[in-house]
TILO-459037 format. One record per residue: x negated, y negated, z negated of N, C-alpha, C, O, CB in turn; residue in one letter. Coordinates in steps of 0.001 Angstrom, whole numbers, plus 500000, padded with zeros to 6 digits. Each point is the difference from the previous one (the first is absolute). Glycine has a CB too. Layout:
BEGIN
XYZXYZXYZXYZXYZA ...
This chain:
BEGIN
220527268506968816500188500658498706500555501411500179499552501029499493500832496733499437X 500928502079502078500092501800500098499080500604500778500014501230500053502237498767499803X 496926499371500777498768501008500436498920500747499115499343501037500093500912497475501615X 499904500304497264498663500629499433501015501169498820499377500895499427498253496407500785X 503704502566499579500478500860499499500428501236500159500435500816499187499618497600500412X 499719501649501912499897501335500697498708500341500255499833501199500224502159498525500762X 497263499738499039498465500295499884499568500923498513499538501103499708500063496343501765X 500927501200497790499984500646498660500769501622499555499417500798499265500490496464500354X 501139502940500835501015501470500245499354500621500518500107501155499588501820498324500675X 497289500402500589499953501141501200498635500413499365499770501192500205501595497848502350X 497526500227496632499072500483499384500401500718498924499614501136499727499195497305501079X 501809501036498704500646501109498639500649501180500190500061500767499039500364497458499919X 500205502165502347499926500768500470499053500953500302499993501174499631501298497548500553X 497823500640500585499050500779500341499110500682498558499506501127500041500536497289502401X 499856500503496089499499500682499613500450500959499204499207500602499276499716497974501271X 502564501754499459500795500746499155499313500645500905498776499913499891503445499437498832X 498239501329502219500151501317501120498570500334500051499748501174500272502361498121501413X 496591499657498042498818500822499552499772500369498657498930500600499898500202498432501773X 501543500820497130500185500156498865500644501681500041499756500844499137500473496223500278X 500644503149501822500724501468500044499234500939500195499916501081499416501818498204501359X 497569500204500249499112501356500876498643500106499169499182500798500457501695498687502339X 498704499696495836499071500501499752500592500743498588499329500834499392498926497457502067X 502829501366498199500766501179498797500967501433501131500602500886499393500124496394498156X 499267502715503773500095500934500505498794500741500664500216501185500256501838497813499706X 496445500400500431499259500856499975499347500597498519499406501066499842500449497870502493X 500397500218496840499520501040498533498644500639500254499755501200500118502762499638499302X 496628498104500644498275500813500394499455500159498809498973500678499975500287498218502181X 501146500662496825499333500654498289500928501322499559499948500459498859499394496779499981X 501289503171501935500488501303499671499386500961500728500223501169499686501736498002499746X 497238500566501567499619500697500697498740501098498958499402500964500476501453496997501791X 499017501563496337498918500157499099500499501738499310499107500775499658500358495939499752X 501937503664500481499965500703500151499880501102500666499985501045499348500356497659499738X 499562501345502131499286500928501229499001500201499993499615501169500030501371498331501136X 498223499550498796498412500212499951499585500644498315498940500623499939500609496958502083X 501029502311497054499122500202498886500248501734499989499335500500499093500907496775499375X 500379503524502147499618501405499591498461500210500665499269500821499446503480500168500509X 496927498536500812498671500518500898499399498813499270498812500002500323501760501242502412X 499656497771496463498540499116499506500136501058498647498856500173499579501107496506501394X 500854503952498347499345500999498837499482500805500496498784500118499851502476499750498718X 499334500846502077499120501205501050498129499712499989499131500771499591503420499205502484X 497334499029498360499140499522500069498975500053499164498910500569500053502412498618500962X 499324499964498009499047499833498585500029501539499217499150500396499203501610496681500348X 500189503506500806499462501021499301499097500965500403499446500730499179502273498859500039X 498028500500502296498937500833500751498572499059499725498845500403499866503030500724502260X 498496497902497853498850498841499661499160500796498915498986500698500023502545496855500356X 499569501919498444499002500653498665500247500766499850500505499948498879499086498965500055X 500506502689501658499871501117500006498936500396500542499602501153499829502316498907500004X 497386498996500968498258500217500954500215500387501286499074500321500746499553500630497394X 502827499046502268500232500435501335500328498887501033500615498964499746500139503113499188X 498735498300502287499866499173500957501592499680500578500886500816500250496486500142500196X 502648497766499654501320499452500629499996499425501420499725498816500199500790500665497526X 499824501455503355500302499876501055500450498350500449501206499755499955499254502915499695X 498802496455500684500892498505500190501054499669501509500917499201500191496689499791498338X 501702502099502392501336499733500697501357500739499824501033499743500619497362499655500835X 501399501747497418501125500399499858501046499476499138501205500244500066497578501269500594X 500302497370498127500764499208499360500155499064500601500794499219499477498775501448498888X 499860498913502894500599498709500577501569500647500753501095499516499712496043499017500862X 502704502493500299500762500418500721501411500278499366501114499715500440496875500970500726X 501587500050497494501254500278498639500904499134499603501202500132499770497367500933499289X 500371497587500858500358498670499872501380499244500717501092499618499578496373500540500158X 501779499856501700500811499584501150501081500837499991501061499393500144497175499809501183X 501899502437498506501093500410500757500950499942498339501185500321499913497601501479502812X 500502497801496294501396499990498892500722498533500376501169499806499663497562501676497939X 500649497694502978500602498534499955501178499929500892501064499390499901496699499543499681X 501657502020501498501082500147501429501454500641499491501097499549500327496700501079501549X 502001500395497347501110500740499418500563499514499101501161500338499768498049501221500729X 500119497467498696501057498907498724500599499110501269501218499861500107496990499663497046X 500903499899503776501172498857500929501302500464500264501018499311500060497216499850501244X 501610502678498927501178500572500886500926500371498842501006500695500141497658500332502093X 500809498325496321501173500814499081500539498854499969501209500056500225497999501904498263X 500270496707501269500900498783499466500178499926501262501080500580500112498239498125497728X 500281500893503499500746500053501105501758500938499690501140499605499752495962500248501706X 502463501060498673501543500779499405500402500026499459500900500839499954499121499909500382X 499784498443498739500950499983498626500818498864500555501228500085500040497136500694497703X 500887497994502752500695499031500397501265499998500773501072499438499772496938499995499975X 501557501421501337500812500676501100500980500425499167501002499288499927497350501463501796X 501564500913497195501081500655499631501080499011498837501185500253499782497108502142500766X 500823496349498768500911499188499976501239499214500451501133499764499581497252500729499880X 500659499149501849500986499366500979501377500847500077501125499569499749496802499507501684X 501628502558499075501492500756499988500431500091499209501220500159500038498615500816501063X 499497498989497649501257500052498928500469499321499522500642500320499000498911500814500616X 500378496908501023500268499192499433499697499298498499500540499129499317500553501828502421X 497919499782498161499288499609498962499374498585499752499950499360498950499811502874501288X 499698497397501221499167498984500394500353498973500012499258499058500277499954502035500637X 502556498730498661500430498625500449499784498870499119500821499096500152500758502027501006X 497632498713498059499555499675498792498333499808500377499421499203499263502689502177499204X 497296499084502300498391500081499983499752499406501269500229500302501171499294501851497433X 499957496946500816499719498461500830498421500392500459499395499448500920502276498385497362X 497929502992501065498697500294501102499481501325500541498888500387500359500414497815498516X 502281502526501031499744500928500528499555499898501991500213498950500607501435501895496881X 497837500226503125499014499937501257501156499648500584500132498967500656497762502722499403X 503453499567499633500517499958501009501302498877500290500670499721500995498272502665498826X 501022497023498412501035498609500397498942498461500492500490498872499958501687502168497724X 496473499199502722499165498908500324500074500178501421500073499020500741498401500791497214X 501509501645502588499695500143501378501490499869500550500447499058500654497235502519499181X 503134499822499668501186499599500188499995500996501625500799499879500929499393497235497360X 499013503529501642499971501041500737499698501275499306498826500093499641500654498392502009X 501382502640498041499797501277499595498780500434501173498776499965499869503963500517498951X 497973499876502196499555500793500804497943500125500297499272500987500101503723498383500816X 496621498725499146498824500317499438499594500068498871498771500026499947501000499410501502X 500656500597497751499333500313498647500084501535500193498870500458500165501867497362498156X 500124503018501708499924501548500629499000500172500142499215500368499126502347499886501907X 498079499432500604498868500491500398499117499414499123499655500805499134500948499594503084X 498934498597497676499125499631499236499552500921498965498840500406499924501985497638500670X 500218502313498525499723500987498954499496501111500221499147500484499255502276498708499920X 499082501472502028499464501548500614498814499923500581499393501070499976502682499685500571X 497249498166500083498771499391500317498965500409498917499100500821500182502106497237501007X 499049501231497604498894499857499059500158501661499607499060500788500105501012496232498909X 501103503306500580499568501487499867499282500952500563499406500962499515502018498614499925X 498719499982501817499196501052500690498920499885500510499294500830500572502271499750499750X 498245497975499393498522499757499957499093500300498480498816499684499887501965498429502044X 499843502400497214499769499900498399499935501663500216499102500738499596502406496733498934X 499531502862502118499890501837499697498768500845501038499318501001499778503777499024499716X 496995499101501644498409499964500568498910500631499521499275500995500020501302497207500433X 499796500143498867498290499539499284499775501107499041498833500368499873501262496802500035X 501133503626499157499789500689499172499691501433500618499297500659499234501999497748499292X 499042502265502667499775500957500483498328500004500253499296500893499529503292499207501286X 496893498838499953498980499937500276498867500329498808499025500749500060502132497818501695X 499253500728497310499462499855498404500087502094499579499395500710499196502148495769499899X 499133503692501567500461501193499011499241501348500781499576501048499512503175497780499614X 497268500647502394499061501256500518498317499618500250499130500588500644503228500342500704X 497611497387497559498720499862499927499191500714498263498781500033499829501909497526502209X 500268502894496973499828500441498567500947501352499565499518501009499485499943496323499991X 501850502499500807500870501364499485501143499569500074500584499035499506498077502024498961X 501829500398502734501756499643500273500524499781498919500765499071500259499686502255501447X 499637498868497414501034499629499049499921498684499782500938499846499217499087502147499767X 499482496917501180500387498623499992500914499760500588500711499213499376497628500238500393X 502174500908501447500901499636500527501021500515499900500933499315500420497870500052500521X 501499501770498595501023500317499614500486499337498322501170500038499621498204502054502261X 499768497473497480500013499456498457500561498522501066501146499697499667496330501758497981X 502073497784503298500352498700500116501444500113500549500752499065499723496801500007500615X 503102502311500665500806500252500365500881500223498723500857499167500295498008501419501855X 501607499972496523500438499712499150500200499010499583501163499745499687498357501623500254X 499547497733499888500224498966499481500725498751500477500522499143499286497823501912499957X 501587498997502394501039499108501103501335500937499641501000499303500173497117499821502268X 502180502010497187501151500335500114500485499645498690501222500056499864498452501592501886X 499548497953497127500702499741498366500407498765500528501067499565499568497450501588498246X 500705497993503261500291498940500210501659500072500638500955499815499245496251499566500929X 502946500865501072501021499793499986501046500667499673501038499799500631497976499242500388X 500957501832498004501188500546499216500430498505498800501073499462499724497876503785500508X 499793496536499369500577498589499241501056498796500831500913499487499353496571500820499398X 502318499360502539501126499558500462500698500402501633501010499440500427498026498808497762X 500374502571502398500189500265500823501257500859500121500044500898499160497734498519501021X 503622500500500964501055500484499820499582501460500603499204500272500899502363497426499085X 499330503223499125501481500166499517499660500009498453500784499964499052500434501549503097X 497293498548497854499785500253498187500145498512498854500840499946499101497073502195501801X 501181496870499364500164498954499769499449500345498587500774499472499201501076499612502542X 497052501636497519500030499870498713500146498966499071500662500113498968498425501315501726X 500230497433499693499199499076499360501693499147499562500044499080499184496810500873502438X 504770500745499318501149499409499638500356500433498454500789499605499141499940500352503449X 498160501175497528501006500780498974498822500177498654499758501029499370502123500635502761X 497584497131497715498865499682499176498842501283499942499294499982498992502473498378499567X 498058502390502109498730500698500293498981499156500611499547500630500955501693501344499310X 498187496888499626499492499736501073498433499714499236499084499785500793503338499299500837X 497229500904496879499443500337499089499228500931500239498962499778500623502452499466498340X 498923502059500583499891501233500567499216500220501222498900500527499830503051499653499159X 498383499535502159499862500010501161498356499140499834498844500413500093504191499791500901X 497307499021498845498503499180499926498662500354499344498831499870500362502710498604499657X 498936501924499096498919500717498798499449501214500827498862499971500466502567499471497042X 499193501348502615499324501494501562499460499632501253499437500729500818502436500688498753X 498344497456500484499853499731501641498446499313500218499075500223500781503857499216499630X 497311499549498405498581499394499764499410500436498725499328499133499441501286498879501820X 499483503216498099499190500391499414499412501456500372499073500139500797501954498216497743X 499476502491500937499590501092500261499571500475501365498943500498500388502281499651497817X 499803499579502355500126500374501789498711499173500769499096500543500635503992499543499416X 497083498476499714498906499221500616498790500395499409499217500452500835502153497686499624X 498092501845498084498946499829499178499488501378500889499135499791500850501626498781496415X 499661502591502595499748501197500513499436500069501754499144500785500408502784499879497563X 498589498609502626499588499417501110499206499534500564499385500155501056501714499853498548X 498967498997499107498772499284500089498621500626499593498943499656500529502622498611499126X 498530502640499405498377500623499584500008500785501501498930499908500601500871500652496105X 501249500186503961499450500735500396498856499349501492498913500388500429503327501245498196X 498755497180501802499716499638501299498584499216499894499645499466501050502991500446499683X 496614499961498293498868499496499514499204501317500078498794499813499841502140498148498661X 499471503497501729499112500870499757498948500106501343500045499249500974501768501926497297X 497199499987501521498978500459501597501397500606500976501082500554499809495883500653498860X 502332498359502289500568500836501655500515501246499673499338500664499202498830498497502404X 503236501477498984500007501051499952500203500585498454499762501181499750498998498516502483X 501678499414496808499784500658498590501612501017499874501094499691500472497087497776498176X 501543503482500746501330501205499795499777499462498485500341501129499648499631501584502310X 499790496660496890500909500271499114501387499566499896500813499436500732497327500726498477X 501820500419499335501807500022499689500090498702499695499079499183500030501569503135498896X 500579497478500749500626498468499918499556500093498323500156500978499268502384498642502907X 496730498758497388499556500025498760501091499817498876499553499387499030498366499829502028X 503281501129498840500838499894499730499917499212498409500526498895499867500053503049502040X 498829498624497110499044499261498863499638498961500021500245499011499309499071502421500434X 499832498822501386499341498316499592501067498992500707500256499020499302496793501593500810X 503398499425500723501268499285500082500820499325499388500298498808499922499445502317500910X 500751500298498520500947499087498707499054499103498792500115498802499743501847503442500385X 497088498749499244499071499573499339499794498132500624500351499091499248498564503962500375X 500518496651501726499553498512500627501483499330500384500056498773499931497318502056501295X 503641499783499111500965499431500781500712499514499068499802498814499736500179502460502108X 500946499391497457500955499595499127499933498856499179500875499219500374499383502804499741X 499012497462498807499735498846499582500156499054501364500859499127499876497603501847498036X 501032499050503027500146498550500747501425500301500801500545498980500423496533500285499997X 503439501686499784501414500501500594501085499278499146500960499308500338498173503169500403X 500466497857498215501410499186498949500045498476499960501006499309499840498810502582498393X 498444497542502004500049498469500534500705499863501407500525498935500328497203500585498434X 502269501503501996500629499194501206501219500789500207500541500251501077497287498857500151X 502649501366497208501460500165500360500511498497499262501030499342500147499257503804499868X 498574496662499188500835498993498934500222498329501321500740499062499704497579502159496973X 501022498819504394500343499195500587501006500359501188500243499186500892497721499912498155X 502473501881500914501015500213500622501277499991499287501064499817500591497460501203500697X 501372499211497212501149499555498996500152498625499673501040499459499624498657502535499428X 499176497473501123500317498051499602500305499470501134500469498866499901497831500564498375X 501579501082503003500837498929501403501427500006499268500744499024499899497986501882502920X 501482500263496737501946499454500228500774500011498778501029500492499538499271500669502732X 498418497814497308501131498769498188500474499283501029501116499667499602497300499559497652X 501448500358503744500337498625500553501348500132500960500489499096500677496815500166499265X 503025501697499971500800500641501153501238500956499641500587500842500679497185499047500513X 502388499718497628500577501517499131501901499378500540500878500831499765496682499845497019X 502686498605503562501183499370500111500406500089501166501138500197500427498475498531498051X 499062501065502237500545500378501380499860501226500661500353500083501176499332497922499010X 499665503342498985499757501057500437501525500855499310500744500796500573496126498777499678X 503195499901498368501070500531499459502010500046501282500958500690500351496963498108496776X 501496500032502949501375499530501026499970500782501502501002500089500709498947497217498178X 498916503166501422499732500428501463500116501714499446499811500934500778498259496682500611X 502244502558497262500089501433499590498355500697500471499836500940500778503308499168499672X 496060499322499016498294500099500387499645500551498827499075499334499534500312498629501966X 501151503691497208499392499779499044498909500172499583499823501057499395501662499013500503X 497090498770500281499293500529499058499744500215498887501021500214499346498745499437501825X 498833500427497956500557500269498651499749498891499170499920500166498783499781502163501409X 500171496608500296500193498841499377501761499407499907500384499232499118496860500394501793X 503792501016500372501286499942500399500836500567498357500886499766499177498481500753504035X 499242500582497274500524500866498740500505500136498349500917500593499430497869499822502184X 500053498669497948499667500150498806499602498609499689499263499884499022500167502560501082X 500899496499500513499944498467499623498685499280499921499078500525499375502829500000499381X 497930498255501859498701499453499717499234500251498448498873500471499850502106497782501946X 499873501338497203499578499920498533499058501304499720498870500167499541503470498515499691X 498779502224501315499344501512499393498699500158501115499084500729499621503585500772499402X 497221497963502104499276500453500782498481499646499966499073500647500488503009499450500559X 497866498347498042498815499575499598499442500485498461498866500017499521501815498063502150X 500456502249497862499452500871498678498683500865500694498825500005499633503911500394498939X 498050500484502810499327501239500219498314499275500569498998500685499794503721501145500955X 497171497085499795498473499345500285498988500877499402499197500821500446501578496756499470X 499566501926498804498276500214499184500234501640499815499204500482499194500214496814498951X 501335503472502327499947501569499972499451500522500942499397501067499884502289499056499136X 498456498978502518499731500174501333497809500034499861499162500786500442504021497538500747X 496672499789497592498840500269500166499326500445499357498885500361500376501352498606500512X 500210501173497878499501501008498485499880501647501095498906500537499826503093497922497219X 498545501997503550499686501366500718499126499722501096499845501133500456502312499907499010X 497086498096501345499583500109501021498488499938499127499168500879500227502906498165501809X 497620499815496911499001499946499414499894501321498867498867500351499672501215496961500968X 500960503317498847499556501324499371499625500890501003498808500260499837502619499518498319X 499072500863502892499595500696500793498661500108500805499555500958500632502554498841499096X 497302498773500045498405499346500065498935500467498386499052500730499712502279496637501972X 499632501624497624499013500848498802500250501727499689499020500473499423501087496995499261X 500418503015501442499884501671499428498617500958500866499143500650499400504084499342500223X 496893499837502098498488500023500130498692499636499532499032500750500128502146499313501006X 498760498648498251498915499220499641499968501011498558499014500672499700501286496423501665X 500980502864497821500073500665498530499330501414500211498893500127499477503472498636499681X 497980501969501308499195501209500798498826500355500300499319501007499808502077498727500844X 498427499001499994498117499974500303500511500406501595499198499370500690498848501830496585X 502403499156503181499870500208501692499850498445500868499613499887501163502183502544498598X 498571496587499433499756498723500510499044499107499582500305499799498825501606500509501524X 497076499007499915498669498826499581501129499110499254501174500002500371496625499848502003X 501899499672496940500499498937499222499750498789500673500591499028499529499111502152498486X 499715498659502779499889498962501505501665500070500282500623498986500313496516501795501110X 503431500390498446501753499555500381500792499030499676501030499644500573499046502105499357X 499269497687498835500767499482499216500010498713500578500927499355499509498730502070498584X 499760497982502672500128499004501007501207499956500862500228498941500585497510501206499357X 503162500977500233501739499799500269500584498852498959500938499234500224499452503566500438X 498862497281498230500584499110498773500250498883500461501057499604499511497853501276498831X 500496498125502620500157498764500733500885499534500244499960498784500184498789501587500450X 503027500625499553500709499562500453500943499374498983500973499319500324498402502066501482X 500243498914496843501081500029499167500762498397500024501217499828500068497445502273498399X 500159496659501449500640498492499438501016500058501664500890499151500036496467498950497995X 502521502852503288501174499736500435501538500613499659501104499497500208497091500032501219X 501253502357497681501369500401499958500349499124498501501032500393499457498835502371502048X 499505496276497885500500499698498689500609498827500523501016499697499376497343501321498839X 501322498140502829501018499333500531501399500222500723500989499267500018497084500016499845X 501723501848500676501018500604500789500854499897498936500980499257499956497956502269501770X 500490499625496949501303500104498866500789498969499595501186500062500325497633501372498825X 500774497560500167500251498543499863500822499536500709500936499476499396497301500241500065X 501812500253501848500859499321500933500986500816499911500829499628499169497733499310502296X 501756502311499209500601501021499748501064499944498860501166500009500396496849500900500563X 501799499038497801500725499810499055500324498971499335500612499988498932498806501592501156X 500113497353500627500570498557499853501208499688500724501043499499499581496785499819500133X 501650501308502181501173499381501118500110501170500524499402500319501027500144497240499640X 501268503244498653499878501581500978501077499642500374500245500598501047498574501491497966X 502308496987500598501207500038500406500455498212501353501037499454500375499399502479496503X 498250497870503330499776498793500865499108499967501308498845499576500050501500499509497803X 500388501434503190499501500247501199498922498773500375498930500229500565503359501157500051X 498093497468499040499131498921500440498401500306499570498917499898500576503246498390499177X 498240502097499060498666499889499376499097500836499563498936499707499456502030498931500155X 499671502963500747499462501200500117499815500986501645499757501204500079501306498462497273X 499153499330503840499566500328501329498997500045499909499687500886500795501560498430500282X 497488500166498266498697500541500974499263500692498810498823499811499695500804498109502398X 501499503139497114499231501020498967499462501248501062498894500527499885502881498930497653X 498715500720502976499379501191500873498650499758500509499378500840500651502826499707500086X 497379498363498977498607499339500524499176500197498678498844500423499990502083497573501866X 499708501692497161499084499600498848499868501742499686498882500427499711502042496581499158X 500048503792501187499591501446500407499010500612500700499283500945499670502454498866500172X 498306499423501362499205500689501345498389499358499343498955500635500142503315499178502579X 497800498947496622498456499875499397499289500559499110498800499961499728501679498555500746X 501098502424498770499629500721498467499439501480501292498929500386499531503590498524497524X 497659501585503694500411500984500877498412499946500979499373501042500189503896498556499698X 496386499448500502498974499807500710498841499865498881499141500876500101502244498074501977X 498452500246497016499070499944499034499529501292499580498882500479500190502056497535499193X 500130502538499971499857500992499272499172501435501259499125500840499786503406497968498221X 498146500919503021499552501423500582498533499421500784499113500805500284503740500604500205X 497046497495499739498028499333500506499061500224498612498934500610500078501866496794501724X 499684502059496953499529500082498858499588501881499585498976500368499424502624496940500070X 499424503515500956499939500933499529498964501052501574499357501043499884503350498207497950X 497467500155503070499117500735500579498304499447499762499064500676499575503131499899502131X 497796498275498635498415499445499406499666500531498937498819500342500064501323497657500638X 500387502275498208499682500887499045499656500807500112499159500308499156501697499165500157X 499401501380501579499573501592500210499311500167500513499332501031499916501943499660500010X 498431497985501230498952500129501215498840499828499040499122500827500247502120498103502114X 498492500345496721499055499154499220498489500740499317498830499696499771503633498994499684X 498618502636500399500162500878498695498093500337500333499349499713498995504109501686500758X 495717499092501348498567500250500363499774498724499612499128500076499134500618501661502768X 500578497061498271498821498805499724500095499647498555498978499667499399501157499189502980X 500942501191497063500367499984498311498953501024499151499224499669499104503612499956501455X 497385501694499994498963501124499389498580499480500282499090500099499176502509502017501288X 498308497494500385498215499454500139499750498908499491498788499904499806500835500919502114X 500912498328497776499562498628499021500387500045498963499642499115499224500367499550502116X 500991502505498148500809499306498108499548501640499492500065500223498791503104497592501506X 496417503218500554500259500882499156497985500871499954499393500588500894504264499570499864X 496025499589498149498348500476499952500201501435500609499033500744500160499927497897497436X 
């Protein structure tokens, strides 16, 4: 009987500790990295212009390498700041070795900043210097001596990094060999921003769940800040702006009404809200909103690029 009760322990074990490492690799977050180069995309798509596929594969790969090396470090700059003692799946309280997670982290970067150099003297230096910005918004959000993301900037930080900065990046590194234009700075904001504020809004819903223990570690973000209650009020502002900033192109006419296929995401942000302002003040039961985010966040920006890509086959079948 106590055998099979240590049998029984030692599996439950095992499957907690695989229960950690797959809420510490976080591979559906990885959705924000990739979606500045899948709009990129769709919008050269239905613009009639040719889209380079190994450069969106390559774009691809080296944004994934550079998100590993940010949550890699975040984990890490947790650990020093004691932040972590509370985060049961963080890398570096599973491994329990800093030192490789370090390297580890500087690894993927520089296999990510690589990949982006390569990318960049295959279309226009300025990609890499736009991706080089954007690793540095990164670690100003937690990286010491600055630590923004303590001092509730970390909002902010996100919205530039994966919008403008990346989106811009991304058109360009999709361009011909050798291309000198200027950075599209327009269409950028114009494509970026709407899906930027989705993947800030999932960087504002990780930490309902955490507000107690970030508050105590003196971690302020701006949920620390300004209280769960008030913070889910702000939801439907987060997605009421990502979807206005979608329709005012379309209102314009610079966008196919094929856009309107971003619309897809809504029955998730109308769930998000719901929960949100039911249990904003119940960690149990508002931990995996940052997900129901990341689906309002992923929907919306696949929905909204297929739209655009669409826009030549829509004109040839609906429009005489």
């Amino acid at each position: 009987m106590q055998d099979n009760n240590a049998v029984a322990s030692i599996n439950s074990a095992k499957a907690t500790k695989s229960r950690l490492w797959k809420k510490a690799i976080k591979w559906p977050l990885y959705s924000v990295a990739v979606m500045p180069i899948v709009l990129a995309a769709g919008w050269k798509v239905g613009a009639g212009e040719t889209v380079r596929i190994g450069q969106l594969i390559g774009f691809l790969a080296g944004s994934v390498f550079l998100l590993i090396w940010e949550n890699l470090t975040n984990d890490l700059f947790d650990a020093e700041a004691g932040v972590d003692a509370f985060k049961l799946h963080s890398v570096v309280f599973l491994t329990g070795n800093k030192r490789l997670i370090r390297n580890l982290a500087y690894l993927m970067l520089g296999i990510g900043l690589v990949l982006m150099l390569i990318l960049a003297l295959r279309s226009n230096a300025a990609v890499f210097f736009l991706v080089i910005s954007s690793c540095c918004l990164g670690y100003l959000y937690q990286g010491p001596p600055f630590r923004l993301g303590y001092q509730g900037l970390g909002e902010p930080l996100c919205f530039f990094a994966f919008g403008p900065l990346a989106t811009a990046a991304a058109l360009l590194v999709l361009s011909p060999v050798n291309n000198t234009e200027s950075i599209p700075w327009g269409i950028a904001l114009t494509l970026g921003s709407g899906p930027a504020i989705a993947t800030t809004l999932v960087l504002f819903c990780s930490h309902f769940h955490q507000v107690i223990e970030d508050a105590a570690n003196d971690k302020k973000t701006l949920l620390v800040k300004i209280g769960t209650k008030r913070a889910a009020s702000l939801v439907p502002w987060f997605i009421g702006a990502t979807l206005g900033l979608e329709f005012l192109p379309i209102i314009h006419g610079n966008w196919p009404l094929t856009a309107l296929l971003g619309l897809i995401a809504i029955p998730s942000a109308i769930q998000l809200i719901r929960l949100l302002k039911k249990h904003h003040n119940n960690p149990k039961l508002i931990s995996e909103s940052k997900f129901l985010a990341l689906r309002f966040q992923t929907l919306n920006g696949i929905g909204l690029s297929l739209g655009l890509a669409i826009e030549p086959i829509f004109k040839t079948w609906f429009i005489p």
